[in-house]
Each structure stands twice: as C-alpha cells, then as structure tokens.
C-alpha positions as CSV (number, residue, x, y, z in Angstrom):
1,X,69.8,89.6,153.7
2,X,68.2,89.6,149.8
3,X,64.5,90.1,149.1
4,X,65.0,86.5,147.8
5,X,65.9,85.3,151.2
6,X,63.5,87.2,153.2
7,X,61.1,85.5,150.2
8,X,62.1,81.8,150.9
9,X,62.3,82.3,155.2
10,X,58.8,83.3,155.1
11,X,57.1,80.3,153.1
12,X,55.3,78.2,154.8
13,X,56.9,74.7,155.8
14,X,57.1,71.3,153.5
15,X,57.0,74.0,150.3
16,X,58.6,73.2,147.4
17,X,61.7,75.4,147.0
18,X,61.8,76.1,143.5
19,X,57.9,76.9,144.0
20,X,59.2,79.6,146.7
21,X,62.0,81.0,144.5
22,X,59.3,81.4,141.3
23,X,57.2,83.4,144.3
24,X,60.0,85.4,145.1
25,X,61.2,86.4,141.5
26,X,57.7,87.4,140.7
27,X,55.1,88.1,143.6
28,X,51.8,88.5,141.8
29,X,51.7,85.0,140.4
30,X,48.7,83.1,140.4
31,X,49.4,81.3,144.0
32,X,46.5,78.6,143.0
33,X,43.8,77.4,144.6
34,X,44.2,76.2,148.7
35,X,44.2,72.9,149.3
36,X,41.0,71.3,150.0
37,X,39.7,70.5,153.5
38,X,36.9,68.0,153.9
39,X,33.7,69.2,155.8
40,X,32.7,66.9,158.6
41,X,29.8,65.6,156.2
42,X,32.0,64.4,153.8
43,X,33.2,61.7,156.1
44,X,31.0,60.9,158.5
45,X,27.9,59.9,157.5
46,X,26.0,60.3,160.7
47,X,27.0,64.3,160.6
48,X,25.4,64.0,156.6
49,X,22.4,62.4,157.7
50,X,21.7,65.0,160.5
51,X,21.7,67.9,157.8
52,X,19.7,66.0,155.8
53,X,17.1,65.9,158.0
54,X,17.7,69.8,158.8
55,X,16.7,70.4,155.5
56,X,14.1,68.5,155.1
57,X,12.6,69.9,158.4
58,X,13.2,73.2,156.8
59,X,11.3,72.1,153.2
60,X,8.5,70.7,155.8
61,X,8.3,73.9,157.8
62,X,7.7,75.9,154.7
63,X,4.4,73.6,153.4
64,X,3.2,74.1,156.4
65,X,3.7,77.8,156.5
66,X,2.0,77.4,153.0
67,X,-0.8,75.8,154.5
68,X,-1.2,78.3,157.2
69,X,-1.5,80.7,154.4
70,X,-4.2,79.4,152.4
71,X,-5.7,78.3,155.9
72,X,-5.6,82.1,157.1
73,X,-8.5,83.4,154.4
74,X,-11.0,81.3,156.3
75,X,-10.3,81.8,159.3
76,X,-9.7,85.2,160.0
77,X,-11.8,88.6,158.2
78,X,-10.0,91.2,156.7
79,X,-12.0,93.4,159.5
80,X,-10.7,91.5,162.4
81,X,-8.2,94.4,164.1
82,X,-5.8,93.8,166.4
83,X,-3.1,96.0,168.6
84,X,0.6,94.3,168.2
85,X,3.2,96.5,169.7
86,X,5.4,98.5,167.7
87,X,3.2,97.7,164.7
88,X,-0.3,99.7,166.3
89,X,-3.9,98.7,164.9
90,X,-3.4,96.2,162.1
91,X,-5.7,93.6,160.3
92,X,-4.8,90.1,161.9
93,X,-5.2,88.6,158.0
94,X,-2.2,91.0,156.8
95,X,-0.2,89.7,160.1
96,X,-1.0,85.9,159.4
97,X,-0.5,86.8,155.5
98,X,2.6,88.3,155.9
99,X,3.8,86.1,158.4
100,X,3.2,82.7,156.7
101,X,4.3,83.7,153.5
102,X,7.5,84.7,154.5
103,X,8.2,81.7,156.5
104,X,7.4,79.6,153.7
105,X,9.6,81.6,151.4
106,X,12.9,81.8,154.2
107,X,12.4,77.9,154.3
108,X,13.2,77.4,151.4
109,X,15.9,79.4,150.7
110,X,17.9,78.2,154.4
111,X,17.1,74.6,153.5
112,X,18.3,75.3,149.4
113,X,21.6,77.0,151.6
114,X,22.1,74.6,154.3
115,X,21.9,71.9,151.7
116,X,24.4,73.2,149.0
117,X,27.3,74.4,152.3
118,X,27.3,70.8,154.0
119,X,26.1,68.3,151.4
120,X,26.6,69.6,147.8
121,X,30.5,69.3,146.8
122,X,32.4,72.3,148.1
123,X,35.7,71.5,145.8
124,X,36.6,74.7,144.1
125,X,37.7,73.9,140.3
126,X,39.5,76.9,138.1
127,X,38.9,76.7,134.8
128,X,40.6,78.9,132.0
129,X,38.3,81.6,130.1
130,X,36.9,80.3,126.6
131,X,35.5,82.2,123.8
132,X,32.3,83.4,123.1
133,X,30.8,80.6,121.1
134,X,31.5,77.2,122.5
135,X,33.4,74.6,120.9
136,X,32.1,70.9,120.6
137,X,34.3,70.1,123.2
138,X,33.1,72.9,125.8
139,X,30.0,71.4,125.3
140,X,30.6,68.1,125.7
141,X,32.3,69.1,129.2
142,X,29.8,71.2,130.0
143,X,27.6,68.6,130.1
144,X,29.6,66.4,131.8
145,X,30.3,68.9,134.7
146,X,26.6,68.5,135.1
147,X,26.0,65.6,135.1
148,X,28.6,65.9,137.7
149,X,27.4,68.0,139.7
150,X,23.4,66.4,139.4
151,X,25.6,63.5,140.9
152,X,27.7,65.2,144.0
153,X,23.9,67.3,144.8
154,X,23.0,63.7,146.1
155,X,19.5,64.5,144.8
156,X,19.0,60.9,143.9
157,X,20.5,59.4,147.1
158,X,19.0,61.5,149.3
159,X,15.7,61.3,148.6
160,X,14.3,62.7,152.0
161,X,15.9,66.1,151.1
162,X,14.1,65.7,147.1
163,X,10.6,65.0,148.1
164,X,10.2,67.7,150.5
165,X,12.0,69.9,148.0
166,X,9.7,69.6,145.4
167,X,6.8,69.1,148.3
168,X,7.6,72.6,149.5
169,X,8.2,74.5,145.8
170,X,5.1,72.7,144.8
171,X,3.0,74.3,147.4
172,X,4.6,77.8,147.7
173,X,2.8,78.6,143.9
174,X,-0.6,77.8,145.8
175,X,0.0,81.1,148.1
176,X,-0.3,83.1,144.7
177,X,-3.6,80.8,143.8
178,X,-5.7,82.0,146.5
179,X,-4.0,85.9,146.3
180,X,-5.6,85.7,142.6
181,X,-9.4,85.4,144.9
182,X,-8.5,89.3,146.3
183,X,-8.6,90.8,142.7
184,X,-12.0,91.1,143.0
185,X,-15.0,90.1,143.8
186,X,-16.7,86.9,141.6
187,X,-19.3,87.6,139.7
188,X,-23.0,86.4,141.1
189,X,-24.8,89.2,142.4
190,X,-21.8,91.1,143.7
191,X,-21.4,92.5,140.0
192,X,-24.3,92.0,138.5
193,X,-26.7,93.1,141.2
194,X,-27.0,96.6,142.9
195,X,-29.0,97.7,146.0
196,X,-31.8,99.1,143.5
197,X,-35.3,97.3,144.1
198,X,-38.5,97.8,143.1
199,X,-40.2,100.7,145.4
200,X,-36.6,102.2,146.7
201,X,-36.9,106.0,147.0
202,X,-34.1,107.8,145.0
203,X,-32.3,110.0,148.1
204,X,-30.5,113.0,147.0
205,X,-27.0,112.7,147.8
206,X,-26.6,116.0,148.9
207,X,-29.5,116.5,151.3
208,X,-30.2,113.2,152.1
209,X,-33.8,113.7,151.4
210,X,-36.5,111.5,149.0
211,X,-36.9,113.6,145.5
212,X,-40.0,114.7,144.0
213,X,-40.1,115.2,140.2
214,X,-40.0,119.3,140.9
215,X,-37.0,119.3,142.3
216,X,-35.2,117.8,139.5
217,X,-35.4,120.6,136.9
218,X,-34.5,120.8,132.9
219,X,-30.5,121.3,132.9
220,X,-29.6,120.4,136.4
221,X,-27.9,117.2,137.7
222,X,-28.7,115.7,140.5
223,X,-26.5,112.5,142.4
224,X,-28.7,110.2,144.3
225,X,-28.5,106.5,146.1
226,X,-31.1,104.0,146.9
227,X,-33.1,104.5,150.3
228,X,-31.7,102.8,153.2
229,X,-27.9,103.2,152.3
230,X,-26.3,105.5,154.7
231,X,-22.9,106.7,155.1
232,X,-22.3,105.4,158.4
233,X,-22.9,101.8,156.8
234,X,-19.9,99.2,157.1
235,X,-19.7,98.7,153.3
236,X,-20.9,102.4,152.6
237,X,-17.7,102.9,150.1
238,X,-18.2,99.4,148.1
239,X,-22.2,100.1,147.7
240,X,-21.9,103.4,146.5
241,X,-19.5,103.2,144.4
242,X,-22.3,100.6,141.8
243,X,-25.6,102.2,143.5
244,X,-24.4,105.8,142.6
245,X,-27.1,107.9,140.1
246,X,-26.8,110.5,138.4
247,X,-30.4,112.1,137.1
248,X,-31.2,114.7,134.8
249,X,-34.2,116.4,133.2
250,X,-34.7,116.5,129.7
251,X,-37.5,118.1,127.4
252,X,-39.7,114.5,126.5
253,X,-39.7,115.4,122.8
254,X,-35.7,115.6,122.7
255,X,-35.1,111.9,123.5
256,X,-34.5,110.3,120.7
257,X,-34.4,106.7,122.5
258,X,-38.0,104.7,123.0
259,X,-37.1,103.0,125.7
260,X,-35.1,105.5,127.9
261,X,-38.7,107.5,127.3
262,X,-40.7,104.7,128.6
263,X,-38.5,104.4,131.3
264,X,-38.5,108.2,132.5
265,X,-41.1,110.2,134.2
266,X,-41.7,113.2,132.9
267,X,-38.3,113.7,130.9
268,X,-36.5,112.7,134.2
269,X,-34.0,110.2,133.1
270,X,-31.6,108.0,135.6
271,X,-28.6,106.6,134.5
272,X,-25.5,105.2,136.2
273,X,-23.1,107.8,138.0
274,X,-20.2,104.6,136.8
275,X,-18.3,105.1,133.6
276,X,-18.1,101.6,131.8
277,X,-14.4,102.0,130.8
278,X,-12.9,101.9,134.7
279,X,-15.1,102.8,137.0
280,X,-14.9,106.4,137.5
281,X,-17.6,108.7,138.8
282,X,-19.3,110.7,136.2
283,X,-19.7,114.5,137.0
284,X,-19.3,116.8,134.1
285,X,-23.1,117.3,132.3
286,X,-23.6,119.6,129.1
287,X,-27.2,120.6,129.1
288,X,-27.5,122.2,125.6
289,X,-25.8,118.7,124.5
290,X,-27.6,116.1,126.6
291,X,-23.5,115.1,127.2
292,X,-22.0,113.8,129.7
293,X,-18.3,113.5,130.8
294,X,-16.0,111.1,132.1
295,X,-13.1,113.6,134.1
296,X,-10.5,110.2,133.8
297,X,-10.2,109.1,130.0
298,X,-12.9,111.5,128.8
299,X,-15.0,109.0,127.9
300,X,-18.6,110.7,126.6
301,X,-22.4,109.8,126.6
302,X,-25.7,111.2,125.2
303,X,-28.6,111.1,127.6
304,X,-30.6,111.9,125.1
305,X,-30.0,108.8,123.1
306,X,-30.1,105.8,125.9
307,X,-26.3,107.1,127.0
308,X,-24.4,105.6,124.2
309,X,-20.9,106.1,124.1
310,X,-20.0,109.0,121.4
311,X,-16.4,110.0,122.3
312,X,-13.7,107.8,124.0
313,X,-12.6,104.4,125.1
314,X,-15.8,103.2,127.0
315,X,-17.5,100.0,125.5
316,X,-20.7,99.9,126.4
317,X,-23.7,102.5,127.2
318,X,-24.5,103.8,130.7
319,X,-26.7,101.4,132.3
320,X,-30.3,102.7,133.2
321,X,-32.6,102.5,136.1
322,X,-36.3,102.5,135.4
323,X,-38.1,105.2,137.8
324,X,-41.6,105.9,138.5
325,X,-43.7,108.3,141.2
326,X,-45.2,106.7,144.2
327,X,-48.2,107.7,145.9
328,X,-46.6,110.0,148.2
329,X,-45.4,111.9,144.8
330,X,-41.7,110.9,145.6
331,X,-39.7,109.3,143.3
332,X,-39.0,105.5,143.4
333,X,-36.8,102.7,141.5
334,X,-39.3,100.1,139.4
335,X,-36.5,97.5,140.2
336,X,-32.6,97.4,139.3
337,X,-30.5,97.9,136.3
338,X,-31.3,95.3,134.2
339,X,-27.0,95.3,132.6
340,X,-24.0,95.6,135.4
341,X,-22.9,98.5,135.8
342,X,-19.6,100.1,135.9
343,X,-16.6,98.5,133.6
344,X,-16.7,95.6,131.4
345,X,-15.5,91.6,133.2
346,X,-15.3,88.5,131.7
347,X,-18.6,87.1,132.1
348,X,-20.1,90.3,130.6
349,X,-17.7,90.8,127.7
C-alpha cells in the first residue's frame, strides 16, 4: 500500500478528498483552524446569565476585600501580635493587610477570566502578517475588529458585569490611598515637636546619669537625651532618634554666633545629634575645627558658628536646644528646639 493510500485511510470521515490528497502530497501544510464549537453560553442564555452573575459576585467580593482593607487601619494596631501556625508571631494588620489586598486583587483577575472564557467571543480568526507601518486599510479594520470586539465583550448588554467592573477597579486604587498614610508620620507635633521641655535634665547617654557643666570638658563630645526617656520605653527607637543631643564645650570667645552664645552655659553648646539631609546620627567632632561630621553623605557643620552647613548636601543648620544650670548644678533644657529637627518635609521646605 502507497504513503498516499495510508494518507487518504487515515483522514477523518466526511473530508474532502482532494483536501486529503493535497495532505498527503505535502504533510506540513497549514491544516487551518478547527472548526468552531459553541460554549454552552452561547446558546443558552440561562447558562450566560449564571456567569454573569459569577463575575459580578467576583467584582463584588473584591470591593469588599477593598473595604476590609482600608477598614483594617482602624481597627487593628500595628502592635497587636498574634500566633498563626506555620506563620509564628506576626502583626494581625500585616495578616488582614496582606490578606484583603490580595483578595481584592485575585477578584479581579478570576472575574476579568471567567468573563472573557464563557461570555467574550471565543472564535479564533487568522489573519495574514502585515508590514510594519499600517496601511489606511489596516487601520480602518483595525478599528473595525474593535469595535467588534467592544460589541461580542457584551459590556453594554450586560451591564451587571460593567458596573461592578468599574465598581471594583475604582476602589482597588483606594488600598494604595491609605498605604500613602504609612510613609510617615503627618506633621503636627510628631515632627515638629521633641520630648525637650523646659526644666528636663540632659542624661548622658552613656551612663545614664544627669550632667553637670564639669563633666562636659573643652574638646569632648558627649550624647545625651531628655530625662524620663528610657530604653525599655515602647517608642524608645522613634523618640530617640529626634530627642538625640550631641554637646560639646567650646572656649566662649571662639563662638562667632550671638545667639548660640546666649543660648550656652559656659561655652557648653547643644545641638541636634540629627543630620538635616536624611536623618543620620552625627558622631565624628573635630575639636581644633569646631566641625562636625555626618558618616552617611559627609555632610559638615561648625559649632562654632550656630552649626551652619559648610560642606555637603544638608540644607539647613543643626537645630539647637537652649540649656541652662538648675539649682541642683545639673544641667537642664529651657524648653525645645525652636526648628524640627532632622531632614527637611514639605511643611518646612
């Protein structure tokens, strides 16, 4: 028996014969597309309508899941901890974060899927490969195959499946919204307040002890806080990292600024430990400069000259803290910075 036999025996039933004998004279021709087979939604209507409603349940699910989002950041603290096996200890906002948001997101995508595999049109069209550059023609069809398929997407007949469409990718943009709260804190006191008061003893950081004037001597540096803040505190880390002071002793007659002078004792100056470019903590002093360091973006300041910026990207001046002696020859804040300390926001400028 021929190849061209074996060819012909083997096609299926009903097929054209001279189809079958083109196959067998050449077997890597373009076969064509398989004939179409209606879904059940294409002709029952009942069977449509049911995944209609399956997406629109699915849309629905995911505004609520939105809502459940925004609807987690007041009820539950970021402190609240909770053991869910195999996950361990874990903040119950992540969880409820995580967990909404996702559903919201999954929503949307099985309802976009559900909705193009049983209600969108499923007939597969072949179309020959065109240049680069369209021809008016092209472009005339190509904007009739979309206007085609804006029609078989049913997205003006079945409005059900629209509205919670565009209910659900309305409120999914919300979830980013509130996430834009976390960057930070807002403003109000949070930024532009410290714990400095008026009559707060300045603790050395090291011993945890009040200071007295002689034990800051000419060329040291000495870190302190405000009294009361204590390292076992809840919000130790956040405090700190605005309260931090960083005080040095300089010869009275080689400060060149009045007002750092009026606000020293003795040639003991306090200035913010917080460089104003991003926050990092100061450490690096220069005593036969008055200079201080930044170790991050080596950003540099003169104590000797109110801490103005001399050297690097930092835009404004160290803040500083007015200080006095109490009577118990210890000594004290005379109230809080009177600029924010720490980097530059957009209500300072």
């Amino acid at each position: 028996m021929s190849s061209q036999e074996i060819s012909e025996e083997s096609l299926p039933s009903g097929q054209d014969s001279a189809h079958g004998k083109a196959v067998a004279e050449n077997p890597f021709a373009d076969p064509g597309l398989p004939p179409h087979k209606p879904r059940i939604q294409d002709i029952d209507e009942r069977a449509a309508k049911r995944s209609e409603r399956t997406v629109a349940l699915l849309f629905t699910v995911s505004m609520l899941a939105t809502v459940g989002f925004i609807a987690s950041f007041v009820a539950f603290d970021v402190d609240q901890i909770v053991y869910i096996w195999p996950l361990g200890h874990v903040s119950i906002l992540h969880v409820m974060l995580g967990l909404t948001l996702g559903i919201a997101l999954f929503c949307i995508g099985a309802g976009a899927v559900h909705w193009a595999r049983t209600l969108m049109s499923d007939v597969e069209v072949a179309d020959d490969r065109h240049p680069i550059e369209a021809s008016p023609e092209v472009k005339a069809k190509v904007m009739a195959d979309f206007r085609e398929g804006a029609a078989e997407s049913a997205i003006g007949r079945r409005k059900l499946i629209r509205n919670t469409m565009f209910g659900a990718l309305a409120m999914v943009p919300l979830s980013g919204v509130v996430l834009l709260r976390e960057l930070g804190p807002l403003p109000g006191d949070k930024l532009f307040k410290t714990s400095w008061a008026n009559g707060k003893l300045l603790i050395n950081m090291n011993t945890n002890e009040p200071l007295r004037p002689e034990d800051v001597v000419v060329g040291s540096l000495t870190f302190a806080k405000p009294e009361g803040l204590e390292e076992s505190d809840h919000d130790f880390n956040t405090l700190i990292a605005k309260d931090a002071l960083m005080i040095v002793r300089i010869q009275p007659e080689d400060i060149k600024d009045k007002r750092e002078l009026e606000w020293s004792h003795e040639g003991i100056v306090a200035f913010s430990k917080i460089c104003t470019h991003v926050g990092c903590p100061i450490s690096l002093y220069e005593q036969q400069t008055h200079h201080v360091l930044c170790p991050c973006h080596q950003s540099t300041f003169d104590l000797s000259d109110g801490a103005r910026v001399i050297f690097g990207p930092a835009g404004h001046a160290l803040p500083q803290l007015r200080i006095g002696v109490n009577d118990e020859g210890f000594l004290e804040a005379l109230g809080d910075f009177e600029e924010p300390v720490g980097p530059a926001f957009w209500e300072r400028g």
